[in-house]
C-alpha positions in Angstrom: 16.3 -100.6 -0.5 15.4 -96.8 -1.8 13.3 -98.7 -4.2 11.0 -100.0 -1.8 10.9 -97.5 0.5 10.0 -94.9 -2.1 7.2 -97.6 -3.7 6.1 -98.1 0.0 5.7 -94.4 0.3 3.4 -94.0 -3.0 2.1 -96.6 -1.7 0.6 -94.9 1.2 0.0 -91.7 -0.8 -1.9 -94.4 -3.3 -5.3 -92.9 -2.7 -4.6 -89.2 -2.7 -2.4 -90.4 -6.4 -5.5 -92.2 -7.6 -8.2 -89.2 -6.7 -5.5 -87.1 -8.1 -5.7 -89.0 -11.1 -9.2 -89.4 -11.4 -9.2 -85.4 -11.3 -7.4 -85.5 -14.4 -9.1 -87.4 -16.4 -12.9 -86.0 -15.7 -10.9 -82.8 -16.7 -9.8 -84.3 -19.8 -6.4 -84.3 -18.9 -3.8 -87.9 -19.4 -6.9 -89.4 -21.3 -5.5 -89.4 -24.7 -2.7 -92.5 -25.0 -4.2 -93.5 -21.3 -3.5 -97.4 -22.6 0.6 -96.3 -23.1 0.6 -94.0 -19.9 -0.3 -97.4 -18.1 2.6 -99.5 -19.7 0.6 -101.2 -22.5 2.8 -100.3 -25.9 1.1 -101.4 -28.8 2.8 -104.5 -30.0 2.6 -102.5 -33.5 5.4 -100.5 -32.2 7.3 -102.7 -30.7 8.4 -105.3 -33.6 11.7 -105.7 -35.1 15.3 -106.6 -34.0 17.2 -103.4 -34.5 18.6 -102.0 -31.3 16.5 -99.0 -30.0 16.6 -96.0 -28.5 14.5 -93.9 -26.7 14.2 -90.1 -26.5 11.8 -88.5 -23.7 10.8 -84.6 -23.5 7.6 -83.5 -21.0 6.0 -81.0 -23.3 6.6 -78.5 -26.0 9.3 -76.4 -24.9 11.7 -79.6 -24.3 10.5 -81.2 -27.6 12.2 -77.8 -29.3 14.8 -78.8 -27.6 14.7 -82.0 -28.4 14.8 -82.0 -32.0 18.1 -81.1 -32.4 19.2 -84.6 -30.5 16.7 -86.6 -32.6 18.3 -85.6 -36.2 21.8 -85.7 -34.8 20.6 -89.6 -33.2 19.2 -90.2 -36.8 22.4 -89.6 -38.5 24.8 -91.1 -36.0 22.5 -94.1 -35.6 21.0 -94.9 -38.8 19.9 -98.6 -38.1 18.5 -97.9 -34.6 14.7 -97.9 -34.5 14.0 -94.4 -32.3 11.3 -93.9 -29.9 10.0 -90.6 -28.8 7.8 -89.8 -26.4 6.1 -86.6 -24.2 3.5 -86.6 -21.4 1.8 -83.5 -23.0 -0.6 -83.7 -25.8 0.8 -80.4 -27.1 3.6 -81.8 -26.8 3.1 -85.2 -29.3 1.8 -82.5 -31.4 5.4 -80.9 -31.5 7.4 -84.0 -31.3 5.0 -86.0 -34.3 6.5 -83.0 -36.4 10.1 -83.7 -35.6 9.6 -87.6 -36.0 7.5 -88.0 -39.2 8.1 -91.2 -40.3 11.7 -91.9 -38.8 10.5 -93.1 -35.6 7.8 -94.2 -33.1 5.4 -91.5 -31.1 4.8 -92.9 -27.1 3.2 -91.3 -24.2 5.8 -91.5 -21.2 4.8 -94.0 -18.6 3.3 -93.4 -15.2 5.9 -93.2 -12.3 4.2 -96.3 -10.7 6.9 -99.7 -10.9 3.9 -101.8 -12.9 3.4 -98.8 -15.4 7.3 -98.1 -15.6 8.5 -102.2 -15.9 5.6 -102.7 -18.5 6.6 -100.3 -21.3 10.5 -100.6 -20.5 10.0 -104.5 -21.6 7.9 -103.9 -24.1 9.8 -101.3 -26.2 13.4 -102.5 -24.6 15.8 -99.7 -25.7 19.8 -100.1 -25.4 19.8 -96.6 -24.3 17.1 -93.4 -23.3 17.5 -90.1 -23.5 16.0 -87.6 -21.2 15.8 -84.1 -22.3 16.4 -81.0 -19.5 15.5 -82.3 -15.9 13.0 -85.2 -16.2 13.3 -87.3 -13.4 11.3 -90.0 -12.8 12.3 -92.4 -9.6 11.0 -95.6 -10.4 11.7 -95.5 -14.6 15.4 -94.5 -13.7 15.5 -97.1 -11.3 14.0 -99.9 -13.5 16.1 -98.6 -16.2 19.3 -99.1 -14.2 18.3 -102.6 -13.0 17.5 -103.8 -16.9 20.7 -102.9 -17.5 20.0 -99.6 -20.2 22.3 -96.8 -20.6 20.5 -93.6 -19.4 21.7 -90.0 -20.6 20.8 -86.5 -19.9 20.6 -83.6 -22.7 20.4 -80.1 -22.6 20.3 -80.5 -18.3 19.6 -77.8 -16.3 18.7 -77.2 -12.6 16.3 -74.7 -11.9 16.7 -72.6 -8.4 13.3 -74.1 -7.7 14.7 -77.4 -8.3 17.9 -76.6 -6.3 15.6 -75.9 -3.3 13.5 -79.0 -3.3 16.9 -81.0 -3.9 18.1 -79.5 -0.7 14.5 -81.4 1.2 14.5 -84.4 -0.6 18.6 -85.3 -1.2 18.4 -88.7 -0.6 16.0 -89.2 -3.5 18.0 -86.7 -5.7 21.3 -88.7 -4.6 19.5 -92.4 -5.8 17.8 -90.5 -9.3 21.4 -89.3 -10.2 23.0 -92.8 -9.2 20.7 -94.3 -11.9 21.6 -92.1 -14.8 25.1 -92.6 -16.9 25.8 -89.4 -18.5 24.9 -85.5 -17.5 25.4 -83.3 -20.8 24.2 -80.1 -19.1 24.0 -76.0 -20.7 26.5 -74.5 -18.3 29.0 -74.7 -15.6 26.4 -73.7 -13.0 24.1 -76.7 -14.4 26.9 -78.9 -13.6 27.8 -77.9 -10.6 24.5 -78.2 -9.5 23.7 -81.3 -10.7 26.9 -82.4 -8.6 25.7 -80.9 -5.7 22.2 -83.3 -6.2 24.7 -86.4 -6.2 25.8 -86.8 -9.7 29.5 -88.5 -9.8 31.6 -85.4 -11.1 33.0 -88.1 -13.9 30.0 -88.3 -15.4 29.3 -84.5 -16.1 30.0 -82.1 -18.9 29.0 -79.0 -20.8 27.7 -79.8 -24.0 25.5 -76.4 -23.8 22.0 -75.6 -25.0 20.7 -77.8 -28.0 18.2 -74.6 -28.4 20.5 -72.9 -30.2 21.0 -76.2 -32.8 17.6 -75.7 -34.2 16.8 -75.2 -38.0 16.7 -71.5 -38.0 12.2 -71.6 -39.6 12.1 -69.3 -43.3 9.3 -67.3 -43.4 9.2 -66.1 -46.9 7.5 -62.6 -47.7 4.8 -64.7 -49.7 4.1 -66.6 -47.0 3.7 -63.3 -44.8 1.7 -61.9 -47.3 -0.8 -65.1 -47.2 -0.8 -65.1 -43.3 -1.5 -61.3 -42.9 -4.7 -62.4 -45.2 -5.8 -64.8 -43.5 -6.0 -63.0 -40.4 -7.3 -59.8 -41.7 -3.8 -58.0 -41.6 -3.6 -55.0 -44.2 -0.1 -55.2 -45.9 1.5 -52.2 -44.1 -0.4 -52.8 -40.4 2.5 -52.9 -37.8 2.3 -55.9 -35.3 3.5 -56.7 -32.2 3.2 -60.5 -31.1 3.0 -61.9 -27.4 3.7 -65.7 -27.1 3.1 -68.2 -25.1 1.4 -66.3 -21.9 -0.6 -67.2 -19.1 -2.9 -66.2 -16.5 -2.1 -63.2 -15.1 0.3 -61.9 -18.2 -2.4 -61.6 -20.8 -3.6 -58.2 -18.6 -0.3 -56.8 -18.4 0.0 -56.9 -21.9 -3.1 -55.2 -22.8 -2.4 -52.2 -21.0 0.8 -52.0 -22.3 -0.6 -52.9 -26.1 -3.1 -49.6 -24.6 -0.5 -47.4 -24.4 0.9 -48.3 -27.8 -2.1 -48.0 -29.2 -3.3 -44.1 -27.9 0.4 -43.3 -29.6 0.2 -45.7 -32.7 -3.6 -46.4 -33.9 -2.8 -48.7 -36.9 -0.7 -51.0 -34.5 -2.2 -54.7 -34.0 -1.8 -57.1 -31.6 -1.2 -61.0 -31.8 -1.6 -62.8 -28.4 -0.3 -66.9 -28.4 -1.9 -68.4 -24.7 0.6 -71.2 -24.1 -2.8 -73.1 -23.0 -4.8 -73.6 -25.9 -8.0 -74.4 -23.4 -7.6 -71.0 -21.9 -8.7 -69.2 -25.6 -12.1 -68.3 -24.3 -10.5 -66.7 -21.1 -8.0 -64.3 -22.6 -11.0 -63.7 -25.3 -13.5 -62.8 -22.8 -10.5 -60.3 -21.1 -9.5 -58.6 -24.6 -13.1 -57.7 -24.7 -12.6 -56.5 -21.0 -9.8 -54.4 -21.9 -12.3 -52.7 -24.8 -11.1 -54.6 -27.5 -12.7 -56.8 -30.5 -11.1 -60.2 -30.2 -11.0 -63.0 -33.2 -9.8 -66.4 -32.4 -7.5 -67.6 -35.2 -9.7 -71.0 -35.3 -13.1 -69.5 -36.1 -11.7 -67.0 -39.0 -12.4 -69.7 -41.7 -16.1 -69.0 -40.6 -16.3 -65.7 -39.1 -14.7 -62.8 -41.1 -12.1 -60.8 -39.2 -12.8 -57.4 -37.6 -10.9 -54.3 -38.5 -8.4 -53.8 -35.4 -9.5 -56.9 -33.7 -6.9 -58.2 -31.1 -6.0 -61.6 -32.8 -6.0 -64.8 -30.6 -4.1 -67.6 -31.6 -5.4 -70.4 -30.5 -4.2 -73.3 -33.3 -1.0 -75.2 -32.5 2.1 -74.2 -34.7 1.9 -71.0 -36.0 3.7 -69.1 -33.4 6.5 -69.4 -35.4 4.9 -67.4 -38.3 2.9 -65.2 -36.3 6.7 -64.0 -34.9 7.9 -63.6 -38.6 4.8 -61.1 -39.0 6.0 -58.7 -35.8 8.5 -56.3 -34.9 9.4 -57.7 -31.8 7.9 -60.5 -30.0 7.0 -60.5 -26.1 7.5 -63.9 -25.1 5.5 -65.3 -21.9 5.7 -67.9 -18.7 8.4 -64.4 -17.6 6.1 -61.8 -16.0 4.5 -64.5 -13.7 6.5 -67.3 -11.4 6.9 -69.7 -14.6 9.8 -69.4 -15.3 10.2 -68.1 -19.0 9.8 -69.4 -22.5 11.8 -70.1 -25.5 13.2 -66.5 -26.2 14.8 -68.0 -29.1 11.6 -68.4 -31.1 11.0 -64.8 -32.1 14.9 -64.3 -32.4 15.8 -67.3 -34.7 13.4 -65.3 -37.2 15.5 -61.9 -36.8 12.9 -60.3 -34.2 13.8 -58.6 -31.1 12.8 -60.5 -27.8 11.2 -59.4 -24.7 10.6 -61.1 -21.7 10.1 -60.2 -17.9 12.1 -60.9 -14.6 11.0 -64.6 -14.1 13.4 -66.5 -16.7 14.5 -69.0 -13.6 13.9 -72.3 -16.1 16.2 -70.3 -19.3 18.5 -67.9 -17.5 21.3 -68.7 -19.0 19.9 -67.9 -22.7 18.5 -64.8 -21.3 21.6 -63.9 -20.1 22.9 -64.6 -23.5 20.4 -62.6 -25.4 20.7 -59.7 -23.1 24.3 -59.4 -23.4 24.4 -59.3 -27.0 21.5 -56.6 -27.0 18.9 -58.8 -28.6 17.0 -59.5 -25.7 15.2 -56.8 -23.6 13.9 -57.1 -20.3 10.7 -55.7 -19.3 9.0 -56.1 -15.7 5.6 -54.5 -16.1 2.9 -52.5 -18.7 4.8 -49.4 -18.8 8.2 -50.7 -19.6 6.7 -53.6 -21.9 4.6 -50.6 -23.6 8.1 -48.3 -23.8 10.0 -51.2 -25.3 7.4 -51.7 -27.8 7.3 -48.0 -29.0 11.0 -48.0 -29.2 11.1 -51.1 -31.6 8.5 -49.4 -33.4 9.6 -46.4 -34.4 13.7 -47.5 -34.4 14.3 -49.1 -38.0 18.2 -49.2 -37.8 17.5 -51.1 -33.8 15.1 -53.9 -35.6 17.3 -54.5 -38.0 20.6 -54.7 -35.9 19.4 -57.2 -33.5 18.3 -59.2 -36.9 21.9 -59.1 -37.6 23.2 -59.8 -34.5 20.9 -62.6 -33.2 22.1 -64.8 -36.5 25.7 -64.3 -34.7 24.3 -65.7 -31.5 22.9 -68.5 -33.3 26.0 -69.4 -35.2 28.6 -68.5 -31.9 26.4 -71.1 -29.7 26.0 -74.1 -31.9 27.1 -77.5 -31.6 25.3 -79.0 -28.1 23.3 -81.5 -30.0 26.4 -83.0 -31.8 28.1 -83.3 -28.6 25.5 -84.4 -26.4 24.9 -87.5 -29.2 28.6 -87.8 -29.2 28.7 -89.2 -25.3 25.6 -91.2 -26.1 27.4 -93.1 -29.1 30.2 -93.7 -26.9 28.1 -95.1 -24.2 26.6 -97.5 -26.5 29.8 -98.6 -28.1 28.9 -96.9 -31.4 31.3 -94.4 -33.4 31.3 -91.1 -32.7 29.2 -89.4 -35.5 32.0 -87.1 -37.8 
């Protein structure tokens, strides 16, 4: 019965979903893999008769996530054929690197029940695997009703999520009804996702597969080759802001100011989570009286002496990090929520972030507790930060020492989580 009513209710919404749609796509946006977003999965990836599996993550930060659970599926099921997909295109980018050759890259269906039964039939996995808290109505539903075994990873219920819940708990209550197994980060997550309708038996902490990920090896060669290519002297200190977005880029800048008037020879290396928004935070740099160079045009155009560098390629954060003394990581000085502070600290370097870490609090609670991760909430206290991680050797290299304990202390989610998910299926647990 909730199935129909909820189909007769995007039913009505129909047109405002297709102009929304149509928005989307005249802005280039759900146009790439439009064919699998509909439900059509290329009968090239869809042959064979081994049992399959299928692991969904949104975008980039759950595909981190993510990869953990795909090598740990690997492993524990070796003659499964594994299906990944996102709804991002930055996203595939991330996951394509994870699968390689050991599995098949989809886009995630629309949410409509012709898109949803279409590519469930067509790739027909034994079991899926959603990653943090995607939850789709009608693919859950149709999931259930096929008959395949539907598990959560790395869960976690935002406060913003909690809050909606609290409007909509019928349709919370039928979503959670559909899925077999919550492996959530924390006792909060659980209890929350109880407290959306999920049966109490079917929760438990497996914590955050974040923490599972390969720590990345930056060699010094390899820093040495970066810092050339982007027109870094040898000894040029740099300080790195991540993943940002409207409204953080100019907070930044006047703290990277205030550096600067103390510390001229200081640089700057500024990651947009948005790749399309390059030309804005280029255009504010030169606002803020700076010389900007996009990372993509240096192959071309020769880099500037003391030019704010834009990074605007995907997957070289990571590196860019390994080049800093601390790394400001964005989506947590406006409502977003906060990104992967794990990034900078996975390659020894001290994290900031500001007050708005809603979607990773538990990590930044973590990191702040162990005195790896330092909370800023504006220019002057970003700028402070900075000039204390500057100038304080014995600090940097402390929380180098200490993150590695973090990461070693908080291992294990992703062997856990694919534990319950072998046991669902009726497979082994992996050793």
């Amino acid at each position: 019965m909730r199935l129909i009513l909820y189909n007769l209710l995007l039913l009505l919404l129909s047109p405002l979903l297709v102009i929304y749609l149509l928005v989307r796509l005249l802005a280039g946006k759900s146009r790439e893999g439009f064919a699998e977003r509909l439900g059509f999965v290329p009968r090239t990836k869809t042959g064979g008769a081994a049992p399959r599996g299928w692991l969904h993550a949104v975008s980039v930060g759950e595909s981190v996530a993510a990869k953990p659970v795909w090598d740990a599926l690997r492993a524990a099921l070796p003659d499964w054929a594994l299906y990944h997909s996102t709804i991002t295109g930055t996203g595939q980018a991330v996951a394509a690197k994870t699968v390689g050759d050991a599995g098949t890259m989809l886009y995630f269906p629309f949410d409509f029940l012709p898109c949803v039964w279409l590519a469930l039939t067509r790739v027909r996995p034994r079991v899926i695997v959603i990653v943090e808290t995607e939850l789709w109505p009608n693919f859950l539903a149709v999931a259930h009703l096929m008959g395949i075994r539907t598990v959560m990873v790395n869960g976690i219920i935002s406060d913003r999520t909690l809050r909606g819940a609290r409007r909509l708990g019928w349709l919370y209550r039928w979503m959670t009804g559909n899925i077999d197994r919550f492996c959530m980060q924390t006792h909060a997550d659980a209890e929350r996702i109880i407290a959306l309708g999920a049966d109490p038996e079917r929760v438990s902490v497996t914590g955050n597969t974040k923490f599972d990920q390969a720590l990345p090896e930056v060699s010094l060669g390899a820093q040495m080759t970066l810092r050339g290519e982007l027109g870094l002297t040898r000894d040029e200190p740099v300080l790195v802001a991540g993943s940002t977005h409207a409204g953080e880029e100019d907070i930044v800048l006047r703290a990277f100011r205030q550096v600067k008037s103390a510390y001229p020879r200081v640089r700057l290396i500024l990651a947009p989570r948005h790749l399309p928004r390059a030309q804005e935070v280029e255009d504010l740099v030169v606002a803020h009286g700076f010389v900007a160079a996009r990372r993509s045009r240096m192959a071309a155009v020769p880099t500037p002496p003391d030019a704010v560098i834009i990074l605007d390629t995907i997957g070289e954060l990571a590196r860019a990090y390994a080049l800093g003394l601390a790394g400001f990581v964005g989506g947590s000085l406006v409502p977003i929520g906060g990104h992967n502070v794990l990034e900078p600290l996975a390659l020894g370097k001290p994290a900031l972030f500001g007050p708005h870490m809603h979607k990773t609090r538990e990590i930044a609670a973590i990191v702040t507790e162990a005195g790896i991760g330092f909370p800023i909430s504006d220019a002057e206290s970003l700028a402070a930060q900075w000039m204390e991680l500057l100038t304080n050797a014995a600090l940097r290299q402390d929380v180098a020492e200490r993150a590695a304990a973090v990461f070693a202390a908080n291992r294990g989610a992703a062997q856990r989580s694919v534990a319950e998910i072998t046991h669902l299926v009726g497979v082994p647990n992996p050793k």
